[in-house]
PAKOLVO-213873 format. One record per residue (C-alpha): residue number from 1; x, y, z. Coordinates in nm, 2 decimals. Example, Ala and Ser with C-alpha at 12.3 -4.5 7.8 and 13.67 -1.06 7.14 Angstrom:
   i      X      Y      Z
   1   1.23  -0.45   0.78
   2   1.37  -0.11   0.71
//
This chain:
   i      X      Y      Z
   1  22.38   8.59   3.47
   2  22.20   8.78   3.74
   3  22.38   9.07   3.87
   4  22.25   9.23   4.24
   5  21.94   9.44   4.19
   6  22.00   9.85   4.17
   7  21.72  10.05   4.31
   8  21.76  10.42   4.45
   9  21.63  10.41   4.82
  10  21.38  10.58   4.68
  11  21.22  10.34   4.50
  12  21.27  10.07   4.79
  13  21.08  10.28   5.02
  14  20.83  10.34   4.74
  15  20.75   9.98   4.70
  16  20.78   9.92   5.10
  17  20.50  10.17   5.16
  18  20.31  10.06   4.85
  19  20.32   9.66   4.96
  20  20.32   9.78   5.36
  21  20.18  10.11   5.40
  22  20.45  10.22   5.62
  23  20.65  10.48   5.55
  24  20.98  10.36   5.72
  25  21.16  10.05   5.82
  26  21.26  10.02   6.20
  27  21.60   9.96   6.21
  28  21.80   9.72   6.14
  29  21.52   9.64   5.89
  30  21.66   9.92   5.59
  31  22.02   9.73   5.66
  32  21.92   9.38   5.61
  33  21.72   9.49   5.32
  34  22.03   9.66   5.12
  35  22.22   9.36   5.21
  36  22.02   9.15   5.09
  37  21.93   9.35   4.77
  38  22.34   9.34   4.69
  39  22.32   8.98   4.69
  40  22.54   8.92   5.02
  41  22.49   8.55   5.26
  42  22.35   8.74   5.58
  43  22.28   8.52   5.97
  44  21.97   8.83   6.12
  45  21.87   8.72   6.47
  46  21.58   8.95   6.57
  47  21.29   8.86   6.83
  48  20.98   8.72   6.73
  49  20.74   8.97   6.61
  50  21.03   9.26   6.49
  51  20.93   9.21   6.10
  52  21.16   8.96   5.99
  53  20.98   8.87   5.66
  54  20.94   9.16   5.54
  55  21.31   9.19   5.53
  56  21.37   8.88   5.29
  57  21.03   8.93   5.08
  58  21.11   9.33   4.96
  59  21.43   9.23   4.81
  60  21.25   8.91   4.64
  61  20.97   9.14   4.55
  62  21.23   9.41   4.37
  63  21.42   9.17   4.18
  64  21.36   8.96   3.88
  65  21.38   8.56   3.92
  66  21.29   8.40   4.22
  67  21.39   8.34   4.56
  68  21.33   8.03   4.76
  69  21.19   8.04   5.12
  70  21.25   7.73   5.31
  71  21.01   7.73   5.61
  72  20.95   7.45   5.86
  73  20.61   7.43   5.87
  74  20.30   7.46   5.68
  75  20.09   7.66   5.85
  76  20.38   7.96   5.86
  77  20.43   7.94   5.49
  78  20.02   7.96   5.45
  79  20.05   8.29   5.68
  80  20.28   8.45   5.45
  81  20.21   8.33   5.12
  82  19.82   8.44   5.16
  83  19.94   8.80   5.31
  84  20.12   8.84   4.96
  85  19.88   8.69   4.77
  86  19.64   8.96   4.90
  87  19.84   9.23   4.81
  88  19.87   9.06   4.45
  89  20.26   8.94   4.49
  90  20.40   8.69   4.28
  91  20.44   8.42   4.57
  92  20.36   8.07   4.60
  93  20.40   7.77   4.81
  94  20.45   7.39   4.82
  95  20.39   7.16   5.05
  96  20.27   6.80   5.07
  97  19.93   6.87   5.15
  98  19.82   7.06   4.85
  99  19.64   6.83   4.60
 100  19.79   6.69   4.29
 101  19.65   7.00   4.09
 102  19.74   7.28   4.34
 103  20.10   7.15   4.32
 104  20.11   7.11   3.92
 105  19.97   7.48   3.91
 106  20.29   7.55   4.12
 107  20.56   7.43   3.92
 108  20.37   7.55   3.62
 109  20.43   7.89   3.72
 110  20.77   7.82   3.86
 111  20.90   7.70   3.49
 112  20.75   7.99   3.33
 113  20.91   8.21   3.59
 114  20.58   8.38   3.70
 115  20.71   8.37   4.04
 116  20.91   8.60   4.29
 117  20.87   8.36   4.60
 118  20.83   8.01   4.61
 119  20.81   7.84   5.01
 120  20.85   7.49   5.04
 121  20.99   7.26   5.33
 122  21.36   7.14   5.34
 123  21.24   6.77   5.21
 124  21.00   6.93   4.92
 125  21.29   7.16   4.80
 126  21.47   6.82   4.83
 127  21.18   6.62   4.64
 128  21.31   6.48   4.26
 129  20.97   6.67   4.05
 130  21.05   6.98   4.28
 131  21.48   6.99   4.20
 132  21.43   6.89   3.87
 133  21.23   7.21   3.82
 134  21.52   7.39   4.01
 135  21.82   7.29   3.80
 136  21.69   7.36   3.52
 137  21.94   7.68   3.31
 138  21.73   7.88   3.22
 139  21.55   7.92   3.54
 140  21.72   8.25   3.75
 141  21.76   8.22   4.13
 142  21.85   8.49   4.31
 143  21.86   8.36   4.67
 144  21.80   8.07   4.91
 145  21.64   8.24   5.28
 146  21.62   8.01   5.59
 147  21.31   8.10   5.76
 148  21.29   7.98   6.14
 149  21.69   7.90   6.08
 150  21.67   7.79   6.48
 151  21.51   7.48   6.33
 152  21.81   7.36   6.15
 153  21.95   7.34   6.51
 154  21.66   7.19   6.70
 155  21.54   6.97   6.43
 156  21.84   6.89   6.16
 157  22.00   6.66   6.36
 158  21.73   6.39   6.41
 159  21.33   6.54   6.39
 160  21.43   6.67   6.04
 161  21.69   6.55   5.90
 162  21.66   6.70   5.55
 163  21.81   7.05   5.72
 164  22.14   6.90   5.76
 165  22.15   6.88   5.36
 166  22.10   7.25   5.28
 167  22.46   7.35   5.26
 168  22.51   7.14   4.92
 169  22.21   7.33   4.78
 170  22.37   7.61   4.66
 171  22.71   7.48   4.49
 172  22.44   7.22   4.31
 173  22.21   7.46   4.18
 174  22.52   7.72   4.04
 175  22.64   7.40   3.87
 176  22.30   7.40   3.63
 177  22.31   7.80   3.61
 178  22.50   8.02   3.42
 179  22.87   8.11   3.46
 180  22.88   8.39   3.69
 181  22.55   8.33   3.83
 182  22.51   8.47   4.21
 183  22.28   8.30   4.52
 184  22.26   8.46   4.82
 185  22.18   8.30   5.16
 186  21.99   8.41   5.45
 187  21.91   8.28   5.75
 188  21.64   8.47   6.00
 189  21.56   8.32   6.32
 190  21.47   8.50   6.65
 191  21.67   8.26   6.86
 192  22.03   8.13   6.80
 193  22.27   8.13   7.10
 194  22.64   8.15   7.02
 195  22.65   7.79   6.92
 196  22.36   7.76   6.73
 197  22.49   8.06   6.50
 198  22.83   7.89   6.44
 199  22.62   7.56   6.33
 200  22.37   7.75   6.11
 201  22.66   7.93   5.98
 202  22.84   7.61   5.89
 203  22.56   7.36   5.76
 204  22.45   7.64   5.50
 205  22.84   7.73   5.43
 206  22.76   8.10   5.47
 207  23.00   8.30   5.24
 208  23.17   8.62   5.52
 209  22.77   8.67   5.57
 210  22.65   9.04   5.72
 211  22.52   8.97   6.07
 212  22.25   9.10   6.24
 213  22.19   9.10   6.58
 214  21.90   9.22   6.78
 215  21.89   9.15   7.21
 216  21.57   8.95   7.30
 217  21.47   9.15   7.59
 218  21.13   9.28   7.60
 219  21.02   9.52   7.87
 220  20.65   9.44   7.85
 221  20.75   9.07   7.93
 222  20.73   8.94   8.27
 223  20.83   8.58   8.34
 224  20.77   8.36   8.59
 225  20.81   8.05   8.72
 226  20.63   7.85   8.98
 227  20.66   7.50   9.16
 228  20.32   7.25   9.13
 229  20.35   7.02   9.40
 230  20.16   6.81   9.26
 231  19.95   6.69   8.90
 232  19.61   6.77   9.08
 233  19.81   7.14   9.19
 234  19.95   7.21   8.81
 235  19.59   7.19   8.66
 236  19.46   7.39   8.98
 237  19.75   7.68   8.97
 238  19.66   7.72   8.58
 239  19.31   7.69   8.62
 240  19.34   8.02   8.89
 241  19.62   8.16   8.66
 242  19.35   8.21   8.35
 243  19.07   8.26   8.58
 244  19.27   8.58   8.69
 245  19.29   8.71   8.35
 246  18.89   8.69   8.18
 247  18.86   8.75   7.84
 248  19.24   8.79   7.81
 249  19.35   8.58   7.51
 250  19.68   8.37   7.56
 251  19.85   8.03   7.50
 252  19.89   7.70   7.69
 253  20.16   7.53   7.60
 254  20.23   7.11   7.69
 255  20.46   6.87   7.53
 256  20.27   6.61   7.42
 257  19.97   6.55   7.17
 258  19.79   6.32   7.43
 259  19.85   6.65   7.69
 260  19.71   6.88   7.44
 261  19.38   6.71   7.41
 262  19.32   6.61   7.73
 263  19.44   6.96   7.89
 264  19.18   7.10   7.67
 265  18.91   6.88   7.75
 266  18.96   6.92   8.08
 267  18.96   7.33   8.04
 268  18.63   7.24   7.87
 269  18.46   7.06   8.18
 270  18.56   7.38   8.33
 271  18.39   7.58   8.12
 272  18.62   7.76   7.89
 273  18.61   7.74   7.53
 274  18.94   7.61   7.40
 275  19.06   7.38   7.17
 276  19.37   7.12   7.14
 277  19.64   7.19   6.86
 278  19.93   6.96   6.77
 279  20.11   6.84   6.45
 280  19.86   6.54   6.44
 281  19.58   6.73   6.34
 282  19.49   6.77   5.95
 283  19.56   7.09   5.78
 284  19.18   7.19   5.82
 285  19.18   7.14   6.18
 286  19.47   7.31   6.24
 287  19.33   7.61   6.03
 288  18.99   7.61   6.23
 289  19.17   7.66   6.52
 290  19.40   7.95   6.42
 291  19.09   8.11   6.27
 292  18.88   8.10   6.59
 293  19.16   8.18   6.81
 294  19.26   8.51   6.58
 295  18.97   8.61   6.57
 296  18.92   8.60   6.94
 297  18.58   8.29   6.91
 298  18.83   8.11   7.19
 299  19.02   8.28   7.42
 300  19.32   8.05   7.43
 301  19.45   7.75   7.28
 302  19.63   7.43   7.42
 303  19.95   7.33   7.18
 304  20.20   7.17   7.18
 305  20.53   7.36   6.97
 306  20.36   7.29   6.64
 307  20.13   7.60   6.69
 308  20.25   8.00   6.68
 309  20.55   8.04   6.47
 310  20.46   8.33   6.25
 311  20.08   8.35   6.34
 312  20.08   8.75   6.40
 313  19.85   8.84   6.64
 314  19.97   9.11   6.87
 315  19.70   9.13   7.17
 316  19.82   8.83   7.36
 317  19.84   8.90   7.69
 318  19.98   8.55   7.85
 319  20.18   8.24   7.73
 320  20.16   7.99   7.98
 321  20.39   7.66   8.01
 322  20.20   7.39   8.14
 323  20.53   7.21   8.13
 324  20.84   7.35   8.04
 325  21.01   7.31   7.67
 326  21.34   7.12   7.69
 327  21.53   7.40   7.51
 328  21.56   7.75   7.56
 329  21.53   7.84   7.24
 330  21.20   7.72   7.21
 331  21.12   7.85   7.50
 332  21.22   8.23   7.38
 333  21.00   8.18   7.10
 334  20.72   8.06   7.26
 335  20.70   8.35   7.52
 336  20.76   8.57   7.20
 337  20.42   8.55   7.12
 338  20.28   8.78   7.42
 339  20.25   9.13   7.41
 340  20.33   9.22   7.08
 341  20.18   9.56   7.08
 342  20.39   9.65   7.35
 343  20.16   9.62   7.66
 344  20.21   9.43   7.98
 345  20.22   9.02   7.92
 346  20.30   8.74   8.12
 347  20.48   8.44   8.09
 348  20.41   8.21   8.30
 349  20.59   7.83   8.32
 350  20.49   7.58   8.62
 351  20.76   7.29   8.72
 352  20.74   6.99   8.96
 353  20.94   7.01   9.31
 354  21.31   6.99   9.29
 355  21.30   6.60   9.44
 356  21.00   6.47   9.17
 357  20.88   6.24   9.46
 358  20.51   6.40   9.44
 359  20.56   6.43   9.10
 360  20.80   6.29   8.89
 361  20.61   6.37   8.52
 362  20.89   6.69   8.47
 363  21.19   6.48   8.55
 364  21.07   6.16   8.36
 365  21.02   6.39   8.03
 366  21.35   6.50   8.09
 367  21.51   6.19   8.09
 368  21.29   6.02   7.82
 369  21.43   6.32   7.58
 370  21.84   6.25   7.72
 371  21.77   5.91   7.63
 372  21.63   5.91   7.28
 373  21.93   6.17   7.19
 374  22.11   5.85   7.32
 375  21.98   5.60   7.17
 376  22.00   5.80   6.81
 377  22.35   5.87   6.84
 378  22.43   5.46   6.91
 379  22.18   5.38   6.60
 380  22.39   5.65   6.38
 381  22.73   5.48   6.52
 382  22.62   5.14   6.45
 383  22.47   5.23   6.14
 384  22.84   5.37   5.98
 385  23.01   5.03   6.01
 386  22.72   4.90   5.77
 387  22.67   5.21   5.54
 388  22.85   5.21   5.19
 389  23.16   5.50   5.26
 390  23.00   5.70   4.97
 391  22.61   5.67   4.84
 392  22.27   5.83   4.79
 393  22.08   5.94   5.05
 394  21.72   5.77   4.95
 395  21.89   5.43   4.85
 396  22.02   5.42   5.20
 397  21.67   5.51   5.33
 398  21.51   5.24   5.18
 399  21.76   4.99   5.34
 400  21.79   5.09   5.67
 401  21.47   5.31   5.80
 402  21.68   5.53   6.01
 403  21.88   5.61   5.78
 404  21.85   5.96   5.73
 405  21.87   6.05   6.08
 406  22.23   5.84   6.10
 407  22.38   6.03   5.83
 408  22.25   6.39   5.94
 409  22.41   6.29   6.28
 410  22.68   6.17   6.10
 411  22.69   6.48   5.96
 412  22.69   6.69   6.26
 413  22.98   6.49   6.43
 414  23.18   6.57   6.13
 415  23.23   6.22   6.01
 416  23.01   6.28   5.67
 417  23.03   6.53   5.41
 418  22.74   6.57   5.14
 419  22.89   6.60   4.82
 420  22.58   6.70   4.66
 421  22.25   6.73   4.86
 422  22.16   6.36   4.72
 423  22.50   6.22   4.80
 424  22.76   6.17   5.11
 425  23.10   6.09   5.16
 426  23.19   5.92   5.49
 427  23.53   6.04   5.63
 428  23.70   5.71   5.82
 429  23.77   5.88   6.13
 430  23.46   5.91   6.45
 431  23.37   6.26   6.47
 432  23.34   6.45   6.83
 433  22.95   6.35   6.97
 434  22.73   6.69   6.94
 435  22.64   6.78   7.20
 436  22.42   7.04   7.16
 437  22.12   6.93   7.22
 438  22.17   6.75   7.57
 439  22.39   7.11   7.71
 440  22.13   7.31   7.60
 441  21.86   7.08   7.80
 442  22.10   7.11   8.10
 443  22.06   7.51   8.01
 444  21.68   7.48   8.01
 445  21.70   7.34   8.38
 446  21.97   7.61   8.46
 447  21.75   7.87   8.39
 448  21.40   7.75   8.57
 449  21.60   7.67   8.87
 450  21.80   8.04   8.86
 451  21.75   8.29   9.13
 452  21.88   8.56   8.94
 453  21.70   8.82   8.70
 454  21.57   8.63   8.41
 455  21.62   8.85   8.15
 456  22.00   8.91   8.25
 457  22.00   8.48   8.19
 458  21.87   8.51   7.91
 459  22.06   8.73   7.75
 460  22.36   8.60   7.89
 461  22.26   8.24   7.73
 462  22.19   8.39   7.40
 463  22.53   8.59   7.38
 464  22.42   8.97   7.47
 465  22.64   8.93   7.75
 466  22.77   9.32   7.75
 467  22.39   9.41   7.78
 468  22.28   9.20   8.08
 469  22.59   9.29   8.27
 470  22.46   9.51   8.59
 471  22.08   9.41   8.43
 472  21.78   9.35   8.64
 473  21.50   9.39   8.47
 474  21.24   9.46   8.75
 475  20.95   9.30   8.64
 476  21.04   8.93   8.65
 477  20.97   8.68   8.94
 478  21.33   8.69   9.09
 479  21.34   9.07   9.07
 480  20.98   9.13   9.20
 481  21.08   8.93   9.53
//
């Protein structure tokens, strides 16, 4: 039975300065770190580049037994995994791109319970060698931490569907465990609007969880956005937008694989050193690239989303869109990467006219997105009529090959319960269609086409509505003119 870890402050601060060198946390970091250290299910919303692991990896560190860190992608759980390894922690990671012995290394360590941290993916915590390992008695967990927790929103419904499964993790793993035995949830994220907080908070079937909240507004930050007339005038406008700023590093954002290499290539004729980065790329590309663009080698890089969550590096001075995400939320975080040190950065997102006639490529990615949301949700409902009312997730997988997106929308319409996170129950009646998604794409457009301060939409999207009443920030596009 594992009871909640008691440390004096002092010795929390000890090991904080020790692992860290700081001498202090900035709040709210001390709270979420006592809370977490007492074993309670916390939701911590805090913008990107306020500390966020080291609230979840101190209490892990202080504890005996492990905690789990499910992260959404490899090259995040890479980041922090090597950080700890550096400092000697007891962390480790798996993913499916390590090689047969890297992983068997792994779960050696895990069953001799070498480890403190173990990060894996929602489908590799989900994979049989991996839960096997898990379930087994004798092994003590002490908590289950949601990295990127925004993901479960954006993803769980159709990209990823293996995040819709997470709430029957814990009540399976207790079953194997001890009487009395206690795992804690977290979820961090730096965006979750209203609705994305109840969802997180229902999928993972937080228990009265401590929240945290922290307001995304960032003074340094300066957004903009401004119209390209035309495709020829988009490259143009950003071609003068990083000619303005030499030797300045920053981000180009596009949706697309195809858009990240040939945006780069073009960049290239021009003259810049840059380089494409998208989920296509193998896990030593991808690594080249961070490497180079860390260390400063090239100047910017052009990505789609698959590149910046939790790559620290606090001297970027612009983020630009080349075309706008489809959520705000990914927006939030992709701006989130300039100016982490606190100096002036800009943000910068370029749109087609209103009307699309010169250019329609804005309003035909729009639509293409409404329509696969669409199209998923009349696969899912087609799919119940033909779906056993209660079975195992990978049988069903093998029959039909969208199965696992059906039953994670399923799922999210409340027509499905998991029973275990291998096995569903379908309830008879149709669930309400979520809507999430499509309302907060309808948000997006909302907040490009605004005339009011940015920031005070912002906030007002994301909840903080008592601080961006009477806000204008000053430094945004709308405020400047």
């Amino acid at each position: 039975m594992n009871q909640p870890t008691t440390k004096s402050w002092q010795e929390v601060l000890a090991a904080f300065k020790k692992i860290w060198g700081y001498e202090d946390f900035r709040p709210p970091q001390g709270e979420i770190v006592s809370s977490l250290l007492a074993q309670k299910d916390a939701l911590i919303i805090m913008p990107t580049g306020g500390g966020k692991s080291i609230c979840f990896q101190l209490p892990a560190l202080l504890q005996t037994g492990l905690t789990l860190v499910v992260s959404p992608l490899v090259a995040l759980m890479e980041n922090q995994v090597q950080e700890l390894l550096q400092s000697h922690q007891k962390a480790a990671l798996l993913h499916s791109e390590l090689s047969s012995f890297q992983r068997r290394t792994t779960l050696q360590a895990l069953e001799r319970q070498q480890l403190r941290l173990l990060y894996l993916s929602p489908e590799t915590l989900l994979s049989p060698p991996v839960w096997e390992k898990l379930c087994q008695p004798e092994l003590q967990i002490n908590g289950l931490i949601l990295d990127e927790a925004h993901c479960l929103v954006q993803w769980g419904d159709t990209f990823r569907p293996a995040y819709r499964r997470l709430g029957a993790v814990r009540p399976a793993l207790l079953k194997s465990k001890p009487p009395g035995t206690k795992i804690s949830i977290a979820a961090f994220t730096a965006t979750a609007d209203p609705s994305a907080q109840k969802i997180i908070q229902t999928v993972l079937q937080l228990q009265q969880p401590e929240i945290f909240r922290l307001n995304p507004y960032r003074p340094n930050l300066h957004p903009s956005v401004r119209i390209a007339w035309t495709p020829r005038g988009r490259k143009q406008q950003l071609l003068k937008f990083i000619q303005n700023r030499p030797q300045q590093s920053g981000l180009v954002y596009v949706r697309t694989r195809r858009d990240s290499e040939d945006l780069a290539q073009w960049l290239a004729e021009m003259g810049y050193a840059t380089a494409s980065y998208h989920a296509g790329l193998g896990a030593t590309e991808r690594r080249e690239v961070e490497a180079s663009w860390l260390s400063g080698k090239i100047l910017f890089v052009v990505c789609t989303c698959a590149f910046g969550m939790g790559i620290n590096k606090s001297n970027v001075r612009w983020v630009a869109h080349f075309h706008a995400p489809h959520l705000l939320s990914e927006y939030v975080q992709e701006i989130g990467r300039a100016g982490r040190d606190g100096k002036p950065a800009e943000a910068l997102t370029l749109v087609s006219e209103p009307t699309g006639w010169l250019d329609s490529g804005d309003k035909q990615r729009q639509e293409f997105f409404q329509e696969q949301m669409r199209s998923q949700q009349q696969i899912a409902q087609q799919l119940v009529k033909k779906l056993p009312k209660q079975g195992e997730v990978n049988t069903v997988t093998r029959q039909f090959p969208e199965g696992a997106t059906a039953l994670a929308l399923l799922h999210s319409s409340g027509q499905l319960n998991w029973l275990d996170p291998f096995h569903y129950s379908i309830a008879q009646k149709a669930g309400n269609q979520p809507a999430t998604q499509l309302n907060a794409a309808k948000q997006m457009h909302q907040y490009l086409t605004t005339k009011q301060c940015r920031w005070q939409f912002l906030l007002n999207a994301f909840g903080f509505d008592k601080e961006a009443a009477n806000l204008r920030c000053g430094h945004c596009d709308n405020c400047r003119q």
